[in-house]
PyMOL Python script that loads the backbone (N, CA, C, O; Angstrom):
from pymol import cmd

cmd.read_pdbstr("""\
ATOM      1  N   UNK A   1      15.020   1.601  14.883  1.00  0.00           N
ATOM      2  CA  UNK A   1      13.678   1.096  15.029  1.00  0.00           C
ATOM      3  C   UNK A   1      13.117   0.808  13.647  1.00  0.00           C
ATOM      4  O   UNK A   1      13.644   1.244  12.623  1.00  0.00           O
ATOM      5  N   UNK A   2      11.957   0.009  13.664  1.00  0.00           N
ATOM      6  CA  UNK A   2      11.725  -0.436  12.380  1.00  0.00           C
ATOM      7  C   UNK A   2      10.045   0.261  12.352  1.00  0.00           C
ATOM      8  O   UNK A   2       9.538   0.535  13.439  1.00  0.00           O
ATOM      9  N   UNK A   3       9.410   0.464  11.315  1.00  0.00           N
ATOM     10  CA  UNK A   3       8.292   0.815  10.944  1.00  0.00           C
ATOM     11  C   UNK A   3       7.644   0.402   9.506  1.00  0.00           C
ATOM     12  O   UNK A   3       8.031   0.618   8.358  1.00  0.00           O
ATOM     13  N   UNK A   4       6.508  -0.276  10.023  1.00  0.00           N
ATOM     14  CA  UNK A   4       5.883  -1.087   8.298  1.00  0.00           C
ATOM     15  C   UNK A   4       4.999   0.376   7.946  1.00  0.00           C
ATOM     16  O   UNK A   4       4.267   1.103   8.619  1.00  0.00           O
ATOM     17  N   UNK A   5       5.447   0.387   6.628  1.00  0.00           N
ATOM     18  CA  UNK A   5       4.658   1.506   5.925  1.00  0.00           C
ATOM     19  C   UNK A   5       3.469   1.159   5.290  1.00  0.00           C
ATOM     20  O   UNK A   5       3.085   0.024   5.571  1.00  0.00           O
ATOM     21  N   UNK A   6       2.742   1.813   4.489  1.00  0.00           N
ATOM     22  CA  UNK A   6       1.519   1.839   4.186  1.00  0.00           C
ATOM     23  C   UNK A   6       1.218   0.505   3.124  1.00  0.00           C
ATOM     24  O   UNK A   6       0.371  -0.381   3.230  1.00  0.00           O
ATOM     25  N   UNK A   7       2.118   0.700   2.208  1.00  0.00           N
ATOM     26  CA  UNK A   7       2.599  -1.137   1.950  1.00  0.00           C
ATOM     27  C   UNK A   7       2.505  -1.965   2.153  1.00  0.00           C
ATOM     28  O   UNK A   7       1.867  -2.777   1.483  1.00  0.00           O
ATOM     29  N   UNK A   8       3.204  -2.233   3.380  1.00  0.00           N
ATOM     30  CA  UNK A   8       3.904  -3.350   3.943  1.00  0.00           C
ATOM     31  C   UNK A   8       4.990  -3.917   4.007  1.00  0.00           C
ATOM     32  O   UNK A   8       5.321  -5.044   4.376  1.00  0.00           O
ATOM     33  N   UNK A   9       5.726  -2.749   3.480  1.00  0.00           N
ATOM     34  CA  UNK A   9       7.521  -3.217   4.032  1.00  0.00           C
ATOM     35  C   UNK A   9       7.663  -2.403   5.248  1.00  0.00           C
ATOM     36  O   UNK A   9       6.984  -1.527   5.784  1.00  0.00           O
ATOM     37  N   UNK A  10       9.159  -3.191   5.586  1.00  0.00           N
ATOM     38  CA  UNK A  10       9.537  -2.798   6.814  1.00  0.00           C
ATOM     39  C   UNK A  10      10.075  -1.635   7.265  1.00  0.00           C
ATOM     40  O   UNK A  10      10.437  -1.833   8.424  1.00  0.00           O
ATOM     41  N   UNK A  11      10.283  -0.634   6.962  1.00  0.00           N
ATOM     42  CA  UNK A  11      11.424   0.727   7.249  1.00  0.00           C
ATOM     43  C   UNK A  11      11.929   1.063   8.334  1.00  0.00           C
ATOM     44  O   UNK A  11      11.359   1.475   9.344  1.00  0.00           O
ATOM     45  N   UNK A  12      13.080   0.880   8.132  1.00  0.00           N
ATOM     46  CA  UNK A  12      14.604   1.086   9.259  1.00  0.00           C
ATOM     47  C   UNK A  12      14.843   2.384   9.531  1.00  0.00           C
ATOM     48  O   UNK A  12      15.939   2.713   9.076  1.00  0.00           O
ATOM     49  N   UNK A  13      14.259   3.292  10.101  1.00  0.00           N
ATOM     50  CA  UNK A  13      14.571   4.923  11.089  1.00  0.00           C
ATOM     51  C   UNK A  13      15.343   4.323  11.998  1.00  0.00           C
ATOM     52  O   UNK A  13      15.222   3.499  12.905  1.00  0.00           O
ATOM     53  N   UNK A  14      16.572   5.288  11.250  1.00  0.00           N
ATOM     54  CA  UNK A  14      18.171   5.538  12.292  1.00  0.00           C
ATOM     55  C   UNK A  14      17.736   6.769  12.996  1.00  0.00           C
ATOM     56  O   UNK A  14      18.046   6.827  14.186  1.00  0.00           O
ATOM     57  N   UNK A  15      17.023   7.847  12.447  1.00  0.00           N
ATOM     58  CA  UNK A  15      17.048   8.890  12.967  1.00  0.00           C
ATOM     59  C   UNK A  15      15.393   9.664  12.906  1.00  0.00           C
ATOM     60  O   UNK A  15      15.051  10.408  11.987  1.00  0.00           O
ATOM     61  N   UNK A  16      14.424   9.259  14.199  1.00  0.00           N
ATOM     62  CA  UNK A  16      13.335   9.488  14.209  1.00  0.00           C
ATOM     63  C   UNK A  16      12.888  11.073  14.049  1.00  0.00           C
ATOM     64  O   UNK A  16      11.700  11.311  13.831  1.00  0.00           O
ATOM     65  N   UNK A  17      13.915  12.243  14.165  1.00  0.00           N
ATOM     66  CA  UNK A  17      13.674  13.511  13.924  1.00  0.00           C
ATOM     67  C   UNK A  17      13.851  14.189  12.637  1.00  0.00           C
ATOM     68  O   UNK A  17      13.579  15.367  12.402  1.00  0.00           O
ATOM     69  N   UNK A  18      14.282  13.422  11.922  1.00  0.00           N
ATOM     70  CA  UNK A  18      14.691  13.987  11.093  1.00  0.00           C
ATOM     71  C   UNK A  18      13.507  12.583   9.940  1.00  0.00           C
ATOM     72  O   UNK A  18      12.487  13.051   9.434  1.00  0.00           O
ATOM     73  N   UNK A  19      13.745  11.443   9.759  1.00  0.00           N
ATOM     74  CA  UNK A  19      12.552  10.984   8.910  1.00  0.00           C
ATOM     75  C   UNK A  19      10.479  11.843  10.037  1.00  0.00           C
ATOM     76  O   UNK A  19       9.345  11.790   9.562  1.00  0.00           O
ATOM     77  N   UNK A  20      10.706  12.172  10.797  1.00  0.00           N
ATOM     78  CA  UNK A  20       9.466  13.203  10.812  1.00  0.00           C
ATOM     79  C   UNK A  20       9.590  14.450   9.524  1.00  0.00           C
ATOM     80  O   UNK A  20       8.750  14.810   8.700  1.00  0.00           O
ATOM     81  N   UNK A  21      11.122  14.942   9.781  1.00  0.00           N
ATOM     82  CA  UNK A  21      11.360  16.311   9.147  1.00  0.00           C
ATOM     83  C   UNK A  21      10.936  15.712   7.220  1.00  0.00           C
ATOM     84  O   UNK A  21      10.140  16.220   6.431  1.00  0.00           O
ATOM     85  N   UNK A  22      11.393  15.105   7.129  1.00  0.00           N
ATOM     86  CA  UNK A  22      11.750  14.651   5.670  1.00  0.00           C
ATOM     87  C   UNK A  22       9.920  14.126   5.302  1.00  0.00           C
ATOM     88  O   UNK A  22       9.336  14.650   4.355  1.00  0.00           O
ATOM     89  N   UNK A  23       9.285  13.167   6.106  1.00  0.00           N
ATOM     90  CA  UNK A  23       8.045  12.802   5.938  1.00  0.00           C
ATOM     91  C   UNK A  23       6.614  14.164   6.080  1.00  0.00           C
ATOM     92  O   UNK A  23       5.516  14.064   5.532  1.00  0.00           O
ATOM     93  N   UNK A  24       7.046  15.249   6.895  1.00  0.00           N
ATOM     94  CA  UNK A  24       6.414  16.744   6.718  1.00  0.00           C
ATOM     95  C   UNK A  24       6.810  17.212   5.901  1.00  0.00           C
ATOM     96  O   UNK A  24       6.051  18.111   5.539  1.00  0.00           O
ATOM     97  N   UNK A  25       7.710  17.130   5.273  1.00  0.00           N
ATOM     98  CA  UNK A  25       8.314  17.972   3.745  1.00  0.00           C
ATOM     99  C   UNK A  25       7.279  17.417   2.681  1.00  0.00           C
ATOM    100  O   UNK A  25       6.508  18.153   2.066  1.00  0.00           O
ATOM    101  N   UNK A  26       7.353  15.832   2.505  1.00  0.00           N
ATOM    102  CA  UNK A  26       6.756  15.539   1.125  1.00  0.00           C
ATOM    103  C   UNK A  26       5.368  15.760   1.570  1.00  0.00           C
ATOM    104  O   UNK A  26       4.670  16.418   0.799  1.00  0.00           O
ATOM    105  N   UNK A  27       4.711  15.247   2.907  1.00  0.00           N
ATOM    106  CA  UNK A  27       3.361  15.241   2.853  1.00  0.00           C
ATOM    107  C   UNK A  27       2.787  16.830   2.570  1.00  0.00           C
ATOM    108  O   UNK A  27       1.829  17.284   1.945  1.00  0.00           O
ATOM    109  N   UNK A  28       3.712  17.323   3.239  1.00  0.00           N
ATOM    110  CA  UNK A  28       2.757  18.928   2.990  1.00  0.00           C
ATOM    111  C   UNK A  28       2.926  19.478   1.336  1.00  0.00           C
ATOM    112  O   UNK A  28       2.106  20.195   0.762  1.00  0.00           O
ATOM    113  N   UNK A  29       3.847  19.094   0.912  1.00  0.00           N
ATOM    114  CA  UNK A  29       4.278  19.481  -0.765  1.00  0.00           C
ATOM    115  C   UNK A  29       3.063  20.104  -1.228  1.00  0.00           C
ATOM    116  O   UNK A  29       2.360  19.910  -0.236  1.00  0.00           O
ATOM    117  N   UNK A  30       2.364  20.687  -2.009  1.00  0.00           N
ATOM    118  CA  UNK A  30       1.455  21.282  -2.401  1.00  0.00           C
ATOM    119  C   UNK A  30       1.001  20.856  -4.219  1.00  0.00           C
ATOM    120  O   UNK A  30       1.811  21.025  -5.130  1.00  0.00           O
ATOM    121  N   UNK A  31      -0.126  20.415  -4.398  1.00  0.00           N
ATOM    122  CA  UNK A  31       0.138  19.221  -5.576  1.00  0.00           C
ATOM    123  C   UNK A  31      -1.250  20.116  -6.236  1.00  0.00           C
ATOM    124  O   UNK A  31      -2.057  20.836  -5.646  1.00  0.00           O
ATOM    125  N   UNK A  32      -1.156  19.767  -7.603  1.00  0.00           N
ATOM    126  CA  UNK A  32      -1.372  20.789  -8.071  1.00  0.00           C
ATOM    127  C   UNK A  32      -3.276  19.855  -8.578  1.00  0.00           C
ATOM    128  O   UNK A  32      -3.610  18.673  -8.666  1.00  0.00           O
ATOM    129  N   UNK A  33      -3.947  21.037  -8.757  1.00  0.00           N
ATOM    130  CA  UNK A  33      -5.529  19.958  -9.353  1.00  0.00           C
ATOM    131  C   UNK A  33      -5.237  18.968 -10.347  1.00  0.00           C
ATOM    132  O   UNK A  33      -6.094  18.095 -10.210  1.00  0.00           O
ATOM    133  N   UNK A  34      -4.275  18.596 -11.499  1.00  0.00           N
ATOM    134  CA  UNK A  34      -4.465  17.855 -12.470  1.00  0.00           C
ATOM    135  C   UNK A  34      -2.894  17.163 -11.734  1.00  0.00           C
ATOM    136  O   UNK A  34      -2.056  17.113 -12.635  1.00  0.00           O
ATOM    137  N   UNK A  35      -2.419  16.736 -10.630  1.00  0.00           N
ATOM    138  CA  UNK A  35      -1.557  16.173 -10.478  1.00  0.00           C
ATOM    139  C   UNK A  35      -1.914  14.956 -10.681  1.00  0.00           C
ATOM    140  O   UNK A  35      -3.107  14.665 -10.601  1.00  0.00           O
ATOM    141  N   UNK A  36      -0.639  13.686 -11.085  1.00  0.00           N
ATOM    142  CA  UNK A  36      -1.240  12.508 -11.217  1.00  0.00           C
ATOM    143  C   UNK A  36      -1.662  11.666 -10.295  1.00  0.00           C
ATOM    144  O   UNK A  36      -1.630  11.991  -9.108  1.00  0.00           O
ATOM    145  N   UNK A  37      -1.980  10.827 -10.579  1.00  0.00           N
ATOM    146  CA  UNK A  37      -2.693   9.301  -9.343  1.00  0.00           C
ATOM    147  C   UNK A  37      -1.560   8.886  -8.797  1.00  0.00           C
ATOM    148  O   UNK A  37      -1.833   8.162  -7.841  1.00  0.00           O
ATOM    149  N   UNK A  38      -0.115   9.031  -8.990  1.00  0.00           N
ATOM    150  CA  UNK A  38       0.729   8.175  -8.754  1.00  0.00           C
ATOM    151  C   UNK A  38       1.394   9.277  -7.596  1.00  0.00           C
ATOM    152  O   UNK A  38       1.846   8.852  -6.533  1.00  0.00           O
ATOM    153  N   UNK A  39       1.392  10.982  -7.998  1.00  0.00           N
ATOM    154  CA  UNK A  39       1.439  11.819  -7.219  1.00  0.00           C
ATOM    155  C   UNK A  39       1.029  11.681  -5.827  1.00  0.00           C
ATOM    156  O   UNK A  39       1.707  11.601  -4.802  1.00  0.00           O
ATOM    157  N   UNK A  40      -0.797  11.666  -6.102  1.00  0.00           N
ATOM    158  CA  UNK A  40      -1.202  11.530  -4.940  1.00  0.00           C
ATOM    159  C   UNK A  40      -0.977  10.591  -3.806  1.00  0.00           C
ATOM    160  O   UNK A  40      -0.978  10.841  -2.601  1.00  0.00           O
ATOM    161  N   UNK A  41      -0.741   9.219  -4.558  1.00  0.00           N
ATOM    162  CA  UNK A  41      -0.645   8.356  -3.885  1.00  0.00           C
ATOM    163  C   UNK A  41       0.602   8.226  -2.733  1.00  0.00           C
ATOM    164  O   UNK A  41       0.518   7.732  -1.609  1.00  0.00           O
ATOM    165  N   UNK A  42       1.814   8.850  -3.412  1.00  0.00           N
ATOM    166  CA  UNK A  42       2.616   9.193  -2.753  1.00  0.00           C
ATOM    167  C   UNK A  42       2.578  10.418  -1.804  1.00  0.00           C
ATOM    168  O   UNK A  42       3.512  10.724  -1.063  1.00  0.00           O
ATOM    169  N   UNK A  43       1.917  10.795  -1.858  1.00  0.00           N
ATOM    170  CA  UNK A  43       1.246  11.983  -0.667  1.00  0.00           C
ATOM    171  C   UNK A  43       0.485  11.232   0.572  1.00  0.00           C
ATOM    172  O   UNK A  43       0.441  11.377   1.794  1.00  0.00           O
ATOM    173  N   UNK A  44      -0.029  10.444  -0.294  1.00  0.00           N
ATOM    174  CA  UNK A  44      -1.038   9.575   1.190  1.00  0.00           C
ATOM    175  C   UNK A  44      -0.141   8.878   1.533  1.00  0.00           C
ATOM    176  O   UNK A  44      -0.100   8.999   2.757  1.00  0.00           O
ATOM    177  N   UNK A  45       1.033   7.847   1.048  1.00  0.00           N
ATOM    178  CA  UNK A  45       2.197   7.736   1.797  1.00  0.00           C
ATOM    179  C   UNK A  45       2.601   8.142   2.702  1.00  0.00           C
ATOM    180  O   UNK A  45       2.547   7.748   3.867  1.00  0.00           O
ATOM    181  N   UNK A  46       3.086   9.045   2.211  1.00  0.00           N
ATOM    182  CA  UNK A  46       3.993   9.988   3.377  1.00  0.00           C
ATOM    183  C   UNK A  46       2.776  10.856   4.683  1.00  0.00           C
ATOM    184  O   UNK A  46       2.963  11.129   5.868  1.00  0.00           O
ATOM    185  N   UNK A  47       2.191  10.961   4.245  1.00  0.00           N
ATOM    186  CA  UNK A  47       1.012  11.404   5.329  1.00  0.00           C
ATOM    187  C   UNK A  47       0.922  10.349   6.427  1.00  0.00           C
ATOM    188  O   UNK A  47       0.968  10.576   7.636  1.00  0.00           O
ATOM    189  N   UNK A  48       0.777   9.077   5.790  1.00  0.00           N
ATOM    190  CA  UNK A  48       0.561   8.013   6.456  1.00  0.00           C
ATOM    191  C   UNK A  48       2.015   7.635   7.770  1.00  0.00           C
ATOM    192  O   UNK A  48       2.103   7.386   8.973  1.00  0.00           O
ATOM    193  N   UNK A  49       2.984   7.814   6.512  1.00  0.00           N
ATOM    194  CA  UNK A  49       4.235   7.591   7.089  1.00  0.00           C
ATOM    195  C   UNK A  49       4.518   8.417   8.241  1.00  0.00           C
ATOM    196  O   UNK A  49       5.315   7.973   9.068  1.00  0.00           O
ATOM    197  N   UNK A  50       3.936   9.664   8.443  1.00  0.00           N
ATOM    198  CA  UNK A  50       4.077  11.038   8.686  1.00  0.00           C
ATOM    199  C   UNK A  50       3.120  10.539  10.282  1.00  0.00           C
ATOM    200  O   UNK A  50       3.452  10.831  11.430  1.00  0.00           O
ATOM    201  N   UNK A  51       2.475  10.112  10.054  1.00  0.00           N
ATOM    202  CA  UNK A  51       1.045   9.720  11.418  1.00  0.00           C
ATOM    203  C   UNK A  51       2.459   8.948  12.180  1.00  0.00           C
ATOM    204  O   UNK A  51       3.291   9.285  13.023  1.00  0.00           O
ATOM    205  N   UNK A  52       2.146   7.582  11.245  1.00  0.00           N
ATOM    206  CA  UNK A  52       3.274   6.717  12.583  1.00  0.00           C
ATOM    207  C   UNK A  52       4.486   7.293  13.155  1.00  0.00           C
ATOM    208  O   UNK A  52       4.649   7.072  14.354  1.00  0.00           O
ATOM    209  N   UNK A  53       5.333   7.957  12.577  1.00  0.00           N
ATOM    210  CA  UNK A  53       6.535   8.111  12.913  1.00  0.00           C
ATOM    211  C   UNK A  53       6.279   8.969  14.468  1.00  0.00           C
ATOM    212  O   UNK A  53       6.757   8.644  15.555  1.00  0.00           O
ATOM    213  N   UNK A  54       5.468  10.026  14.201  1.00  0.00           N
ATOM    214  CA  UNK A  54       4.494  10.935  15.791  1.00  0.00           C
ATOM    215  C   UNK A  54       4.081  10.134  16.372  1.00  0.00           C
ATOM    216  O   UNK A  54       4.024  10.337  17.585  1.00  0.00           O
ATOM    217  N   UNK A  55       3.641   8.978  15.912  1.00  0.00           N
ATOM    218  CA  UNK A  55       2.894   8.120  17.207  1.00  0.00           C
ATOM    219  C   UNK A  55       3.884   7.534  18.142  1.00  0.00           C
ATOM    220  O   UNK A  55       3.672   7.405  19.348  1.00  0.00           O
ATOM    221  N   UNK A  56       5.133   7.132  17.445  1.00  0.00           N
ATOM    222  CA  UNK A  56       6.304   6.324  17.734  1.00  0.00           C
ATOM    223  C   UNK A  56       6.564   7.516  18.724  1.00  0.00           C
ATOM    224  O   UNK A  56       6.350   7.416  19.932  1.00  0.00           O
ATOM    225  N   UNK A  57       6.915   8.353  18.277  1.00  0.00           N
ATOM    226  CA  UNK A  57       7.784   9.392  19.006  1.00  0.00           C
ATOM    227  C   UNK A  57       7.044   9.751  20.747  1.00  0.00           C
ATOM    228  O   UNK A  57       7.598   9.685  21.844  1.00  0.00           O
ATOM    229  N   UNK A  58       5.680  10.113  20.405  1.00  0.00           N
ATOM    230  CA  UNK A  58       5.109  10.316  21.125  1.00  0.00           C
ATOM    231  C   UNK A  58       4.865   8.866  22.461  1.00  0.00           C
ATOM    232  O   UNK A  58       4.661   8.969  23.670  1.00  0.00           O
ATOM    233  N   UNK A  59       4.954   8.045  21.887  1.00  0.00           N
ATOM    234  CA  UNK A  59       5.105   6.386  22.906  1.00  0.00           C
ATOM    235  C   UNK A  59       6.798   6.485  23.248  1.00  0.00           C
ATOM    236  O   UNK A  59       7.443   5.529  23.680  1.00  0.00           O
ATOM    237  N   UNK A  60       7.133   7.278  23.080  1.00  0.00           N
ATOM    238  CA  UNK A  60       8.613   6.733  23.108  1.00  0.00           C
ATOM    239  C   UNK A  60       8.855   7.618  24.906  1.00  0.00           C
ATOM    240  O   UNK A  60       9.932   7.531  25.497  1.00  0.00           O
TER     241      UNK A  60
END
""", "prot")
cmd.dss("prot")
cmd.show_as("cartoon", "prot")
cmd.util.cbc("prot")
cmd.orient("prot")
C-alpha cells in the first residue's frame, strides 16, 4: 500500500505492523528542551506518519 507523508511523497508499506512499530519508536523518542528545529520536525513527521498508518489499519 502506498501512503503520502507529511511532505508529499509517496511511501510504499510492505508491512503495515511493523512501519506502526518503527513510526511509535521515533515519534515517542524523548527530545530534549534545546533539541534542534530539524529534530523536532522530524518528530512531527513521524507523529504524523504515526496518525495515518492507524487510520489505514483501522479502515482496513
Amino acid at each position: 500500500m502506498k501512503i503520502q507523508d507529511k511532505d508529499g511523497n509517496t511511501i510504499e508499506v510492505e508491512d503495515l505492523d511493523k512501519a506502526i512499530e518503527h513510526a511509535e519508536m521515533f515519534s515517542n523518542y524523548k527530545l530534549s528542551g534545546k533539541a534542534s528545529s530539524f529534530l523536532k520536525k522530524r518528530q512531527a513527521y513521524w507523529k504524523d506518519m504515526l496518525q495515518k498508518l492507524k487510520q489505514v489499519k483501522k479502515n482496513k
